[in-house]
N, CA and C atoms as an extended XYZ file, in Angstrom:
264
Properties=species:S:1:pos:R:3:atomname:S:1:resname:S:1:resid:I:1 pbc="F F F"
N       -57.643       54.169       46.931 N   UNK     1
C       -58.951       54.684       47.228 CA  UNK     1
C       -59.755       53.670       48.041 C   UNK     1
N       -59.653       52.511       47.947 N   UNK     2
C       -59.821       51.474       48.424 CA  UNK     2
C       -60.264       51.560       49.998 C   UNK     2
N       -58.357       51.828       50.573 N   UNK     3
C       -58.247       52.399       51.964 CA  UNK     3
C       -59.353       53.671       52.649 C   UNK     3
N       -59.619       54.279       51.722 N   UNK     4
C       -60.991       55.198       52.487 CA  UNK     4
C       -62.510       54.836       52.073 C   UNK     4
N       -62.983       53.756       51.011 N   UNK     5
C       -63.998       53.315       50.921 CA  UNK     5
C       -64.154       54.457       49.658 C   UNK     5
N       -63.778       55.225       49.129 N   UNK     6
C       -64.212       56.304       47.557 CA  UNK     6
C       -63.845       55.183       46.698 C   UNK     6
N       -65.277       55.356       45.902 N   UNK     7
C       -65.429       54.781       45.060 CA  UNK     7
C       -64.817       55.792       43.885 C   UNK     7
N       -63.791       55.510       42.888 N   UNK     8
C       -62.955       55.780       42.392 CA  UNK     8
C       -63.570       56.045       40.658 C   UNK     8
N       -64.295       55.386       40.171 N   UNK     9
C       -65.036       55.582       39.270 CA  UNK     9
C       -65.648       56.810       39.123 C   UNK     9
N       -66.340       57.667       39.458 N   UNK    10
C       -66.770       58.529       39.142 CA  UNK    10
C       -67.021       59.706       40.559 C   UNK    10
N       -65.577       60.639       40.811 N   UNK    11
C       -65.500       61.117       41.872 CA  UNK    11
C       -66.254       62.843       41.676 C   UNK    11
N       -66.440       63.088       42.581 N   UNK    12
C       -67.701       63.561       42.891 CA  UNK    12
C       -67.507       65.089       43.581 C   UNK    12
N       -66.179       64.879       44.188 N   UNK    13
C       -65.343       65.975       44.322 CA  UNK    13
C       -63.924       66.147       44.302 C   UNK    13
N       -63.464       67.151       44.442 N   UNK    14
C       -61.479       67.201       44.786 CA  UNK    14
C       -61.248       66.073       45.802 C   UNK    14
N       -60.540       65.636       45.357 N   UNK    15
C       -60.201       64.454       46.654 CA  UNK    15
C       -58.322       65.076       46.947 C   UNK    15
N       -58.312       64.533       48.349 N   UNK    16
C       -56.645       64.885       48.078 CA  UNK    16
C       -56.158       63.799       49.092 C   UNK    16
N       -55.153       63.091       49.056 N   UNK    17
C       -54.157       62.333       50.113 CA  UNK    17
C       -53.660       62.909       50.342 C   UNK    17
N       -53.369       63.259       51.631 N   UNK    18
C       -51.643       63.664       52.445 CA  UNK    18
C       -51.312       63.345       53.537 C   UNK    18
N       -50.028       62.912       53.494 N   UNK    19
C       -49.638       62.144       54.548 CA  UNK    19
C       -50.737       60.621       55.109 C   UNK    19
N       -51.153       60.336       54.231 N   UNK    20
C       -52.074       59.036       54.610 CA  UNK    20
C       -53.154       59.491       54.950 C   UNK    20
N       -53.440       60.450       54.893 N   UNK    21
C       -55.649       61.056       55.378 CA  UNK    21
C       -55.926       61.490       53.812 C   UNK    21
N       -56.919       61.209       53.845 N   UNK    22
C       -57.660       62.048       52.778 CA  UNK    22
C       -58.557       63.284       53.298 C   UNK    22
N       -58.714       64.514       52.691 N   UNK    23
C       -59.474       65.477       52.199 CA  UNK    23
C       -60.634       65.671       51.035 C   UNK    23
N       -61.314       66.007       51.483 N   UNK    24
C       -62.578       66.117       50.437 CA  UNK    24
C       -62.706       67.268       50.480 C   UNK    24
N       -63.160       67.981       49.211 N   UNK    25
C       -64.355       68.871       49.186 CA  UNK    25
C       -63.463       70.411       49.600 C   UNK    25
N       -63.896       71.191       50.365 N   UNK    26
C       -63.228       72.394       50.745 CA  UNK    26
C       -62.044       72.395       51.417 C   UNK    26
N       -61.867       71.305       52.163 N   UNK    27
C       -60.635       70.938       53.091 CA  UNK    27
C       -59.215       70.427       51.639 C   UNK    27
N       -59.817       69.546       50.768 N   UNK    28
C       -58.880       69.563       49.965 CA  UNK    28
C       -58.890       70.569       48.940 C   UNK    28
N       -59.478       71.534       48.897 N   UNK    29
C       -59.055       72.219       47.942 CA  UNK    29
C       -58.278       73.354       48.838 C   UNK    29
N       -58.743       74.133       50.065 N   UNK    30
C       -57.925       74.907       50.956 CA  UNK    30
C       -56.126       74.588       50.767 C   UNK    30
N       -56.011       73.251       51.247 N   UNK    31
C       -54.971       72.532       51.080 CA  UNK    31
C       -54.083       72.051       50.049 C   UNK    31
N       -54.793       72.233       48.740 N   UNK    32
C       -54.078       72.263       47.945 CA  UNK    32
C       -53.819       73.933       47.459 C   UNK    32
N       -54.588       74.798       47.415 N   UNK    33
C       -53.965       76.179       47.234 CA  UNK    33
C       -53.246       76.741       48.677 C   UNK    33
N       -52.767       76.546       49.100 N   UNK    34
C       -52.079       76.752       50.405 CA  UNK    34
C       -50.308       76.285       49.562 C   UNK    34
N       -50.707       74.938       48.651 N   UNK    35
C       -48.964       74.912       48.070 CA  UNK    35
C       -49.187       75.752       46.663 C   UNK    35
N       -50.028       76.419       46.573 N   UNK    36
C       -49.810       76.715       44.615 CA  UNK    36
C       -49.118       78.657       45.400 C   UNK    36
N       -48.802       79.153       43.940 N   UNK    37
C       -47.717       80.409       43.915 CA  UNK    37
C       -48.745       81.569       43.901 C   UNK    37
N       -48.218       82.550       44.208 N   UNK    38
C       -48.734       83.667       44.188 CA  UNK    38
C       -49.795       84.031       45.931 C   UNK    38
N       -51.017       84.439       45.497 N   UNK    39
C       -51.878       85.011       46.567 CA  UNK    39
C       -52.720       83.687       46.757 C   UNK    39
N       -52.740       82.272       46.188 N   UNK    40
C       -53.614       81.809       46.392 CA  UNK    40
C       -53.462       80.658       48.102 C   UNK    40
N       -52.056       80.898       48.508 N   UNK    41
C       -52.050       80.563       50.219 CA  UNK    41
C       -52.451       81.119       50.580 C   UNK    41
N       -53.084       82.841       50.638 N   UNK    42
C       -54.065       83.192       51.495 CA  UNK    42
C       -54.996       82.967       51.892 C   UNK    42
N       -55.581       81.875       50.952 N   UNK    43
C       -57.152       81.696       51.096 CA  UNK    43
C       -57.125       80.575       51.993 C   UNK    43
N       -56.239       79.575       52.500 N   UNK    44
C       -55.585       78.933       53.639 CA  UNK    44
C       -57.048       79.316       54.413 C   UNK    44
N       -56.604       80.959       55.229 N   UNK    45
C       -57.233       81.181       56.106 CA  UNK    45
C       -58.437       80.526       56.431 C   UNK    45
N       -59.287       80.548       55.354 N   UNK    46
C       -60.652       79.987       55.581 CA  UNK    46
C       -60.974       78.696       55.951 C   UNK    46
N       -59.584       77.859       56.445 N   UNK    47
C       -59.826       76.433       56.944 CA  UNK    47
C       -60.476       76.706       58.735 C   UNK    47
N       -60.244       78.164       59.169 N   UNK    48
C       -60.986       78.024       60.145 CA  UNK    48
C       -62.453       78.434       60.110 C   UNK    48
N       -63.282       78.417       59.185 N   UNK    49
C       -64.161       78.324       58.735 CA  UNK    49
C       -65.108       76.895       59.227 C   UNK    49
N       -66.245       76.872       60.301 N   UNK    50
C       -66.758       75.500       60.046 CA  UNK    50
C       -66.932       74.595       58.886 C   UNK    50
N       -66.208       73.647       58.419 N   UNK    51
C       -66.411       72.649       57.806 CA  UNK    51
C       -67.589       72.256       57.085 C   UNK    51
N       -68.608       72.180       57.585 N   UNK    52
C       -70.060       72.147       57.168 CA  UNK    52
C       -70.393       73.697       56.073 C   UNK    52
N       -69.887       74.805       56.823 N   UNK    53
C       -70.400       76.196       56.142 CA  UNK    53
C       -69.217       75.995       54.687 C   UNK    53
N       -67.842       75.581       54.739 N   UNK    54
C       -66.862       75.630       53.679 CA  UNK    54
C       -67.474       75.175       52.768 C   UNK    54
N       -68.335       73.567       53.303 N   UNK    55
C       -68.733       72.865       52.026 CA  UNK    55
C       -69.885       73.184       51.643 C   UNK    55
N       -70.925       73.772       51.973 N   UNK    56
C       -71.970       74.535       51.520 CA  UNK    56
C       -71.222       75.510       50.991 C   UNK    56
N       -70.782       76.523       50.526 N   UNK    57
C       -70.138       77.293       49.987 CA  UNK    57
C       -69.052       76.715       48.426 C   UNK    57
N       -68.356       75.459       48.761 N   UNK    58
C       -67.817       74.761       47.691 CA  UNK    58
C       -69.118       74.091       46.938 C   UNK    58
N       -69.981       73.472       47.418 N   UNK    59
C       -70.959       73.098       46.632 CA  UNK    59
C       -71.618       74.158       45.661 C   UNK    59
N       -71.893       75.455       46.317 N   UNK    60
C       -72.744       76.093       45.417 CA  UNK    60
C       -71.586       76.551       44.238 C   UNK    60
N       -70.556       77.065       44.222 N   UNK    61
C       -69.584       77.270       43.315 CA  UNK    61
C       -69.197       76.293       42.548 C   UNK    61
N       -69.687       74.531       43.102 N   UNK    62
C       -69.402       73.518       41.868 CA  UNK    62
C       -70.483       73.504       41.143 C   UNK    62
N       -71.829       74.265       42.069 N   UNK    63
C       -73.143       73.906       40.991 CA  UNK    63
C       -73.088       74.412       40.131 C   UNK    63
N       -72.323       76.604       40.167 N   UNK    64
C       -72.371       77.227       39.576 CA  UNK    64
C       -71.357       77.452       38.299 C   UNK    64
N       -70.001       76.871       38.521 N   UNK    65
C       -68.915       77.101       38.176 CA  UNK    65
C       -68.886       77.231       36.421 C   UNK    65
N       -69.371       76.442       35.827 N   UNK    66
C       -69.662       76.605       34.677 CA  UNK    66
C       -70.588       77.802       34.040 C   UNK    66
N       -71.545       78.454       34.456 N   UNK    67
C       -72.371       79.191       34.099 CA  UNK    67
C       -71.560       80.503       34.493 C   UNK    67
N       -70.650       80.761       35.606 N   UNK    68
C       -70.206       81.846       35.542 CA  UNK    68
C       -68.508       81.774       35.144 C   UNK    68
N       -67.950       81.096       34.672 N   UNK    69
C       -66.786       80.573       33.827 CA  UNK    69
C       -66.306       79.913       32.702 C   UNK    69
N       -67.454       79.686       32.481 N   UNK    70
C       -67.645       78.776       30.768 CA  UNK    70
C       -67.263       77.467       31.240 C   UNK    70
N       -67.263       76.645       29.969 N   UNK    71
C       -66.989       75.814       29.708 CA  UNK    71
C       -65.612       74.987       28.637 C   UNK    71
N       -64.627       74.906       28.313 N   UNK    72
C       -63.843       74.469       27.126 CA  UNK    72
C       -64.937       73.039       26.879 C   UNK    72
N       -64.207       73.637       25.213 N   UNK    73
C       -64.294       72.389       24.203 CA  UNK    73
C       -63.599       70.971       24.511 C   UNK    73
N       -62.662       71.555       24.885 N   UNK    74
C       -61.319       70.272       24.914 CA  UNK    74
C       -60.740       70.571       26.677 C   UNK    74
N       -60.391       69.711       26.763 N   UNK    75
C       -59.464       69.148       27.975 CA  UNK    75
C       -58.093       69.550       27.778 C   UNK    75
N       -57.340       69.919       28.381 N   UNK    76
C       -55.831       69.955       28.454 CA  UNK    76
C       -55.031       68.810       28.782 C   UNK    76
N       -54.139       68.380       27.591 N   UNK    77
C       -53.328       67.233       27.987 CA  UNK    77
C       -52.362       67.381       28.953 C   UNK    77
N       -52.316       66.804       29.835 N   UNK    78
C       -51.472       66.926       31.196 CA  UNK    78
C       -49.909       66.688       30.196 C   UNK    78
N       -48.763       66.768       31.143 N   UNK    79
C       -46.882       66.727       30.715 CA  UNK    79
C       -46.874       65.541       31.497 C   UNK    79
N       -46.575       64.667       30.967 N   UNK    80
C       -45.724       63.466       31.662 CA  UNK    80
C       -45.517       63.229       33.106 C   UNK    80
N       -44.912       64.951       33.430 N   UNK    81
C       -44.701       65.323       34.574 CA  UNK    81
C       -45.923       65.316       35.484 C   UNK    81
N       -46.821       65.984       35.183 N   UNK    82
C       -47.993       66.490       35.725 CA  UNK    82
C       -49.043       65.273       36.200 C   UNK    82
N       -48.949       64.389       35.186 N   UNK    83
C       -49.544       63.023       34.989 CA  UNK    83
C       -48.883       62.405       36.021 C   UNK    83
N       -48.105       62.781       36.367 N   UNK    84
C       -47.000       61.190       37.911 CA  UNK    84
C       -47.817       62.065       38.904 C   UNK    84
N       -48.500       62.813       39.331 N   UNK    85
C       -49.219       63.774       40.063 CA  UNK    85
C       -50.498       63.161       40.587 C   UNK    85
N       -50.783       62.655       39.841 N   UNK    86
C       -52.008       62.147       39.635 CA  UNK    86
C       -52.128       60.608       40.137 C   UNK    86
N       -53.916       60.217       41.057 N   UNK    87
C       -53.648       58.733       40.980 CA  UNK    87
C       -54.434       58.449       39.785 C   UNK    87
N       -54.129       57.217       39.457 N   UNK    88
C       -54.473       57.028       38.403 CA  UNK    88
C       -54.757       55.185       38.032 C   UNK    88
């Protein structure tokens, strides 16, 4: 994290590495459902979306996300597997 100046302590949005760039914000989340299963590579599309309008749009859904999805009690313990996924 170092290499892009994110301060790593308390991140603030989706962050993603690939291939040596980082992604923030709508660009990494586009990019990461682009590899998950089912219908959720469709939503791909919207990387041609201005950048500025994506993340106004991801912001209001992080302001909201809880009030229209709840909240859990508990956290889910990641698999071993899932955890090498992760920086950490």
């Amino acid at each position: 994290m170092d290499k892009f100046g994110i301060s790593f302590t308390i991140p603030e949005s989706v962050l993603l590495i690939e291939e040596g760039r980082l992604f923030q914000k709508s660009s990494a989340a586009l990019k990461i459902a682009r590899n998950l299963n089912g219908l959720w590579p469709a939503v791909y599309v919207f990387i041609l979306v201005p950048k500025f309008l994506r993340d106004l749009i991801y912001d209001y859904i992080a302001r909201n996300r809880y009030r229209w999805f709840g909240k859990r009690e508990a956290c889910m313990i990641p698999t071993p597997e899932l955890k090498a996924r992760f920086v950490g």
